[in-house]
N, C-alpha and C positions, 0 to 999 in steps of 0.2 A: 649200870642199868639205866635206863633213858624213862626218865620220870613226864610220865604222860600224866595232865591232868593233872598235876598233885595226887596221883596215885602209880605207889611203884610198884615196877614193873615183876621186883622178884616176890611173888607172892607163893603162897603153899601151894595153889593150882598148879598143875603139872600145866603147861605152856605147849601146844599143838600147834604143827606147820599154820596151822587155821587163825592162832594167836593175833589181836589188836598190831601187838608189835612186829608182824611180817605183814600186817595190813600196813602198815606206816611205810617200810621197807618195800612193797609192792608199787606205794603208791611214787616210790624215788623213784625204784625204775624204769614202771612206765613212762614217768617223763623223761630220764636221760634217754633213754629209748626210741621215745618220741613215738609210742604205740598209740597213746590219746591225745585230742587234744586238749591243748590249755586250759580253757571253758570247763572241759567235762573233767579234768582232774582238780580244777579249783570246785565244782560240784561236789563233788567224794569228796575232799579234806573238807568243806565245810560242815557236811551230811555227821562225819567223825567227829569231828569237831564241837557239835551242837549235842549230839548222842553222846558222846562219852560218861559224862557226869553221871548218865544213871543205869552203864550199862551192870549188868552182875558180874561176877566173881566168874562164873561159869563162865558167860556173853564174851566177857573180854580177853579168857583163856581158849574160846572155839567159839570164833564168829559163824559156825553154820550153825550154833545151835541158835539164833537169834531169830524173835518172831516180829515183823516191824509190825506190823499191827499191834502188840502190847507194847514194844517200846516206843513209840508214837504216843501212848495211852499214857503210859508213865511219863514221859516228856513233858506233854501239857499238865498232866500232873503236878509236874516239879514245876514248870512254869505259874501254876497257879497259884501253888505255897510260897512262890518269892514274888506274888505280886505282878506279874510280867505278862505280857500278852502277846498273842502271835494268830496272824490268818491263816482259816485253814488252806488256803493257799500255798501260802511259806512251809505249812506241815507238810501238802502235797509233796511240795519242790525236794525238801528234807529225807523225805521217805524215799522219793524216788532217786534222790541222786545215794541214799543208801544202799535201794536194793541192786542200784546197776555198779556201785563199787565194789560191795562186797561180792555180788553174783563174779565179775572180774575177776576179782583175789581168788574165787574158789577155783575159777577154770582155769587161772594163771598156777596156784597150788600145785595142782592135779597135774599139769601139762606143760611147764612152759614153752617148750619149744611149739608145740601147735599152738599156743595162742598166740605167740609172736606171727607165724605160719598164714595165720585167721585173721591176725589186723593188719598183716602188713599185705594178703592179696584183698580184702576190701580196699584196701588203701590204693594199690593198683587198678581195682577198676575202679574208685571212685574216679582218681587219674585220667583214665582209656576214656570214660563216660565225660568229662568233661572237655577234653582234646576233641572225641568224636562230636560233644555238642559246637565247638567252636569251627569242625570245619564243617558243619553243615549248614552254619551260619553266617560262614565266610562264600561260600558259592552261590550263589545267585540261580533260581530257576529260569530254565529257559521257559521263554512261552511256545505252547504247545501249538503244532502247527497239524492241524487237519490236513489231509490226502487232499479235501476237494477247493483247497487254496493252493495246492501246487500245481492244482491244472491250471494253464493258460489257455484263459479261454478263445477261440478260434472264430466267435461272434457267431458261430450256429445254433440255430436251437431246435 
C-alpha cells in the first residue's frame, strides 16, 4: 500500500473507484498520456498535495463527496494552528487547481475512453486553430482595387 501523506492507504473505509489513491494513479496517466498539460498537472498534484493533510476518512475514500469550500475553510484553519500564513490568492489558485483535478478524475472515472476522445479532439482543434492562424498570417492582403481605377481614362469628360 503506498503511504500517502504519512497516512495509510489501507484504512477500514471501503476504497471507491473515486479513492485519493486512483486520484494519484489518474494523475500518472494523464501525463504518460499526455492528455494535460505539464503546468495544469503540476497545478492538481500541488492542489493534493497541500489538501491532503486535512482531508477526512470519508474525503479521502470518495473524492466526489468533497466540498472545497469547507476544505479551503479547514485548510487556513490548520494553517493558522501551525502559525503559517497564505494569500487568499494562493487559496484561490489551490481551490481551483482542486476543483479542475478532481472534476478530471471524476469524468476520467466515469468514462475513460470519452475523456481521452474529449482531450485529445480539443487538442486537435487547438492544432487546426493555430495552423489556420499561421497561414492567414503568412498571406498577405491584396490591396483592394476599385472598378473605377481600372478604367483607362480616355481624357473625356
Amino acid at each position: 500500500m503506498r503511504d500517502w501523506g504519512g497516512r495509510a492507504m489501507n484504512m477500514k473505509r471501503k476504497m471507491t473507484r473515486y479513492s485519493l489513491t486512483n486520484f494519484i494513479r489518474f494523475l500518472e496517466v494523464v501525463w504518460q498520456e499526455r492528455l494535460v498539460k505539464k503546468q495544469t498537472l503540476q497545478q492538481w498534484q500541488e492542489a493534493i498535495s497541500e489538501f491532503q493533510n486535512i482531508l477526512s476518512l470519508d474525503e479521502v475514500a470518495d473524492l466526489r463527496c468533497l466540498d472545497i469550500q469547507h476544505l479551503s475553510s479547514r485548510y487556513v484553519d490548520f494553517l493558522v494552528d501551525n502559525r503559517n500564513s497564505i494569500t487568499p490568492w494562493r487559496i484561490y489558485q489551490l481551490k481551483n487547481g482542486l476543483m479542475q483535478g478532481v472534476g478530471d478524475f471524476i469524468a476520467y472515472t466515469i468514462n475513460p475512453n470519452e475523456y481521452k476522445r474529449c482531450a485529445r479532439l480539443a487538442l486537435a482543434k487547438h492544432i487546426y486553430l493555430q495552423k489556420k492562424a499561421r497561414v492567414a498570417a503568412a498571406v498577405l492582403p491584396l490591396p483592394a482595387i476599385r472598378a473605377s481605377e481600372t478604367r483607362v481614362s480616355s481624357g473625356v469628360q
